[in-house]
N, C-alpha and C positions, 0 to 999 in steps of 0.2 A: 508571520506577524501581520497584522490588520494594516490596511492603509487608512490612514488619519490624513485626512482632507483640509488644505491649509485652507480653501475658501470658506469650507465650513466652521474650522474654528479660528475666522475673523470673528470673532463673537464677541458676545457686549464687555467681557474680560480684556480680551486684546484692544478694544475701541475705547475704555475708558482707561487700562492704560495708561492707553498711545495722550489722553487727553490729561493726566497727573500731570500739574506744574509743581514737579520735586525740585528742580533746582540743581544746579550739575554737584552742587558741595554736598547736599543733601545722600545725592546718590551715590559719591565716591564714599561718605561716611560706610552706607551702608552697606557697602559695595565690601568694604574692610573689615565689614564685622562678619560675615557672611561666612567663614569657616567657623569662628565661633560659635554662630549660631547654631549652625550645622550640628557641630559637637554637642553643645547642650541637647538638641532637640532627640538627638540620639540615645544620648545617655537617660534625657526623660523615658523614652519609649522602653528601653532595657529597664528601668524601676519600674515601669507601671504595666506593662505589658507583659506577664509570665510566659506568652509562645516564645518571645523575643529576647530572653534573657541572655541565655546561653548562644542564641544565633549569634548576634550583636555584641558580642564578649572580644570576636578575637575577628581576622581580617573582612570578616563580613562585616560587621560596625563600620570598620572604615571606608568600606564601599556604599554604605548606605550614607554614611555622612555625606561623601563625594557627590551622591546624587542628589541628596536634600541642596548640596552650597552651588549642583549647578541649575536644579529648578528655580532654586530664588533667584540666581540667578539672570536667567532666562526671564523672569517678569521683570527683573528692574533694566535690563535690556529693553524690551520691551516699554516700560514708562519712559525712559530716556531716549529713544529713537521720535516719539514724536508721529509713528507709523503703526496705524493700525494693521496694514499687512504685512510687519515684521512675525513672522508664522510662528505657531506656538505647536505646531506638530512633530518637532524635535522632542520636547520637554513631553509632548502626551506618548510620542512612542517610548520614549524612556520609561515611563509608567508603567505602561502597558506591559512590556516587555517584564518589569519590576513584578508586574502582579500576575505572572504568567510564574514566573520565578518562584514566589512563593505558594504557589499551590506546588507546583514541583516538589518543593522541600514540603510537602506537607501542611502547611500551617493554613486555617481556617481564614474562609472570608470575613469571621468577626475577628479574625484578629489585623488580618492588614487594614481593617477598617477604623478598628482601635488608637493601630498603630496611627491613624492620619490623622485623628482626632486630638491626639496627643503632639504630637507633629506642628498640627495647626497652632493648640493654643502654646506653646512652649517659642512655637517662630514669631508669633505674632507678638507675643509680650517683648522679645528680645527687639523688633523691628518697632514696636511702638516705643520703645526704650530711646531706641537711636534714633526714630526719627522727631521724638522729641527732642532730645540733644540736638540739634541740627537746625531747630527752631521752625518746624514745619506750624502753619497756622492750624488749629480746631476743625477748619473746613474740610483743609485738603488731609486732615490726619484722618477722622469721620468717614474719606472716601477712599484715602491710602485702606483701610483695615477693612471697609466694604470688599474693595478686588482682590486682595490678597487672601482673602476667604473664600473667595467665589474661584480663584485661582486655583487653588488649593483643591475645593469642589473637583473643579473637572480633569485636574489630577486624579484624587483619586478614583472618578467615574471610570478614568481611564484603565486603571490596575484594576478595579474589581471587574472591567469588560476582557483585560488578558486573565486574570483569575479563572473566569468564568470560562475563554475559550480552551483554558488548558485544561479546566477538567475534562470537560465537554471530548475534546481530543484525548486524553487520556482513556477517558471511556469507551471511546468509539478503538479506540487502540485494543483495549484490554477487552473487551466483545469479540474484537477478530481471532483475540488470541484463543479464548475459550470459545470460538467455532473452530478452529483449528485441532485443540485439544480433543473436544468433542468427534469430532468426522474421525478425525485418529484413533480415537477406543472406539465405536463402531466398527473401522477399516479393521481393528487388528492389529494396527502399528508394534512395532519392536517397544518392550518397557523405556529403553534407552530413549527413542524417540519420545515415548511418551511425555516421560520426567524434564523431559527438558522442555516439552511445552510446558508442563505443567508452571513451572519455572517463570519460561515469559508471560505467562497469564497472570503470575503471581496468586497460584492454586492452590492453596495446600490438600496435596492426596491424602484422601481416607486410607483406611483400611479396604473396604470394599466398596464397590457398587452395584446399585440393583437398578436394571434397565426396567420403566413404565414405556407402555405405547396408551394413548388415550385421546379423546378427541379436541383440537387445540382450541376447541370453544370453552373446556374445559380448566385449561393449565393456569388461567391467572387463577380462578377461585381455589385451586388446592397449594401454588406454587408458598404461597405463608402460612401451610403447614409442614414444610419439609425443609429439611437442612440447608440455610443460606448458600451451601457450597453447588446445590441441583445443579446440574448443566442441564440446557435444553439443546443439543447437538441437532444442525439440520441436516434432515434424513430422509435417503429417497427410499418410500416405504413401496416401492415397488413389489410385483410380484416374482421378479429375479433375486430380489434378497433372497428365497427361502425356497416357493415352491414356484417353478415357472407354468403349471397349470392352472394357478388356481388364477381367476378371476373375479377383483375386490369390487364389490360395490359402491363403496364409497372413496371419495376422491380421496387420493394421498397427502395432497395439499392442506388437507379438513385433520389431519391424523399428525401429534407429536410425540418427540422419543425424550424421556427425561431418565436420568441416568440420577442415582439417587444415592448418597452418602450411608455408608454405615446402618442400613436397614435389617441388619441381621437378628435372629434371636428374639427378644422381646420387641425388638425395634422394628421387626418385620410385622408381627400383628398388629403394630400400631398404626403401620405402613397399608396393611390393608382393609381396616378399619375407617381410617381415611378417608382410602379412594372409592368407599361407598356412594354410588350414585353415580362415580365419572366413568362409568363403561370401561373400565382400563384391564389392560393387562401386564401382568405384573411378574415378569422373569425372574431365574433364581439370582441369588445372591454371589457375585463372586471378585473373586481378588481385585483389585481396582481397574488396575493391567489387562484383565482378561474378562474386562464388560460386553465385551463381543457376544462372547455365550451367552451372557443374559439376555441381551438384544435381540439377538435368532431365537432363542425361546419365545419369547411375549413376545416376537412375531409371525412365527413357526403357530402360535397359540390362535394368534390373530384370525390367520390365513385358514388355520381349521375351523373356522366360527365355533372355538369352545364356548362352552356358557357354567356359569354360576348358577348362587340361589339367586331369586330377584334383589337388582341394586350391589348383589355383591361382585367383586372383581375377579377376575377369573385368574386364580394363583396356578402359575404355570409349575408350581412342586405336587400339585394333589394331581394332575396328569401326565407322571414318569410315562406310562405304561402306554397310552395313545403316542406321544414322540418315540416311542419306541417301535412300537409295531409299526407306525406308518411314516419309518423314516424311508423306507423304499417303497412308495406307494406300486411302483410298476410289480413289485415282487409279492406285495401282496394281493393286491390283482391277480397275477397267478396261482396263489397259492388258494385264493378263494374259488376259483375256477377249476380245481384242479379236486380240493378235497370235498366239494359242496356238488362234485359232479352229479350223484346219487339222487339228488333232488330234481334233475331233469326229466327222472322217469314219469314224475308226477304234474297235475296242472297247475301253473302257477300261482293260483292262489292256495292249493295245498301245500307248496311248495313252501311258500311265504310262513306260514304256521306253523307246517312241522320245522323249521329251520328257527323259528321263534322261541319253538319249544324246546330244543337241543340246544341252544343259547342258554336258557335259564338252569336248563336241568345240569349243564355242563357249569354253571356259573353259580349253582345253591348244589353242588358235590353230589347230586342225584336224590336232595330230601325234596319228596314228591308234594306235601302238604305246600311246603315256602316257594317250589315252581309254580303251584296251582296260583298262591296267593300273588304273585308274581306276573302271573299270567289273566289273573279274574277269572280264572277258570277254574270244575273242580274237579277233584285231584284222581277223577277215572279216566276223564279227557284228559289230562298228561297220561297217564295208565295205556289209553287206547293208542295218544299219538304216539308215544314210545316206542308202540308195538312195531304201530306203521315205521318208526326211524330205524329201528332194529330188520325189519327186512329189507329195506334200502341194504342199511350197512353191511348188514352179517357178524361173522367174527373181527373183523376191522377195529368195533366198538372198543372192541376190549384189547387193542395196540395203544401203547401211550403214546407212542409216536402219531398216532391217526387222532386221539383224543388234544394233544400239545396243539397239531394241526389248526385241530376242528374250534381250541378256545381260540388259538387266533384268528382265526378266521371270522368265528362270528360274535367276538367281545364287543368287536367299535364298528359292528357293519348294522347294528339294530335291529342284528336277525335275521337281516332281510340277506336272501342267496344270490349269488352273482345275476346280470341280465343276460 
């Protein structure tokens, strides 16, 4: 709860007050009506205030009454004491406290502000009532209704400052909880674990999610085109997530992970439709629980510098076949060393061409026109280099096993033969 400073609210409320010559009969009057009042002012607020209908209906009403008959209280204390430093930081924590309260329960700052406005004139008619009856002069009634308004004022400054610190705390609450959730479907966490963050986050889980990596200069301008639910989980985009060779150029700090609602099927192309322009990568789609998989992809994606067409995002489902082949980068290193040996008979930059050329010819099924076109080359020079690959190889060429090899080997190597 806030501390409320009794020097500082000595203020011109408590100071004039302290200076009301009410009269002790005057006060005990009103001192009498003050449950009353209470009641009435309550019941206004439950007609005129729809948040507050049903709150104020049943032992809540009666609690707010109790606190309406002891803030009035507290100022005719106050008038009667004759003491400006009779502290009014009881009555402002009580507020506070109040308006802390009803953000809890939900209800709107316009309504507890509603609520005080209502409050006000319902108290004030009933205290101008009585302190008519009681025979107060025009003077001191004119300045009675000045403070007890101005009273009222810093009342409820006080509840809409706890309103305000509860959401504020609510938020900062409910942030932790969905970093917590977050770092957990990254990690992998058990569903069990999951669902019950989910829970304290007060989340509601999709069906699935689809992990984005993009650059975080980027995530406010797309974050209000995607599903209010996005998490942005903090992620160490390290190069031990995935492959501990590769070395990023760009800082991991510059780099975020958003994990994305329901983007599946039609919802996917719209998804990366999007993220046209944010450099992103964009993981498959999968059960909410098992965002992990998507994450290591569009970072797997990342860490290989895939690319797109210009401006578009690089959708980690048109590249099965590169995570696949270079899920063992060590093993494919050998394998390329191994079946591309044949190529060392020759000088390296022959080397480099004919191995160019057995890429295409092995990758357009041996049609020699679309290797040529492939190559910018015409289609005798594939004819000639063939020849040349054919006496490297031998009968080898024609082993599926050596050809299975020879597409792995030089599908994602750009032709080029081992160093």
């Amino acid at each position: 709860m806030a501390e409320i400073d009794p020097a500082r609210h000595a203020s011109r409320t408590a100071r004039g007050a302290a200076e009301l010559e009410l009269g002790e009969a005057a006060v005990d009057l009103l001192r009498s009506r003050l449950r009353d009042i209470a009641g009435l002012t309550v019941t206004a607020i439950i007609v005129e205030v729809p948040a507050y209908t049903n709150a104020l209906a049943g032992p809540m009403g009666a609690k707010i009454e109790g606190a309406v008959q002891l803030a009035l209280g507290g100022f005719l204390r106050l008038a009667s004491s004759g003491d400006p430093g009779t502290p009014l930081a009881p009555a402002l924590e009580g507020a506070y406290v109040l308006g802390r309260g009803e953000a809890r329960s939900g209800r709107s700052m316009d309504a507890l502000l509603a609520a005080y406005r209502v409050g006000a004139r319902v108290a004030w008619r009933e205290l101008s009532r009585t302190a008519v009856e009681a025979g107060l002069s025009a003077d001191t009634l004119a300045k009675f209704a000045e403070l007890v308004f101005a009273y009222i004022d810093e009342l409820s400054a006080a509840s809409v400052s706890g309103h305000t610190d509860e959401l504020a705390t609510t938020g900062r609450v409910r942030e932790r909880y969905l970093q917590e959730l977050g770092r957990g479907l990254l990690q992998g966490d058990s569903p069990e674990q999951l669902i019950g963050r989910a829970e304290l986050a007060d989340w509601e889980p999709p069906r699935t999610l689809t992990a984005v990596i993009l650059p975080s200069a980027h995530v406010r301008g797309i974050l209000g085109a995607l599903d209010p639910r996005t998490l942005r989980p903090e992620a160490d985009l390290t190069p031990g997530d995935a492959d501990e060779s590769y070395a990023d150029d760009q800082d991991a700090s510059e780099v975020a992970v958003l994990l994305v609602p329901d983007a599946d099927g039609s919802a996917r192309t719209a998804l990366l439709r999007n993220m046209r322009g944010y450099q992103a990568y964009v993981g498959p789609t999968q059960p909410w629980t098992a965002v992990r998989t998507s994450y290591l992809r569009a970072l797997r994606a990342r860490q290989l510098r895939l690319t797109a067409e210009p401006d578009a995002p690089v959708d980690t489902e048109r590249h099965l076949t590169t995570f696949v082949v270079t899920s063992d980068q060590a093993a494919l290193d050998d394998l390329r060393r191994q079946v591309l040996a044949p190529f060392e008979a020759v000088r390296p930059a022959t080397a480099e061409r004919l191995a160019e050329t057995l890429r295409e010819w092995l990758l357009h099924l041996g049609r020699r026109d679309e290797v040529a076109a492939a190559l910018h080359v015409h289609p005798q020079t594939v004819r000639y280099r063939m020849g040349q690959i054919r006496d490297l190889y031998g009968p080898r060429l024609e082993d599926p096993q050596t050809v299975l090899a020879l597409t792995i080997a030089l599908a994602h190597s750009g032709g080029q033969p081992p160093e």
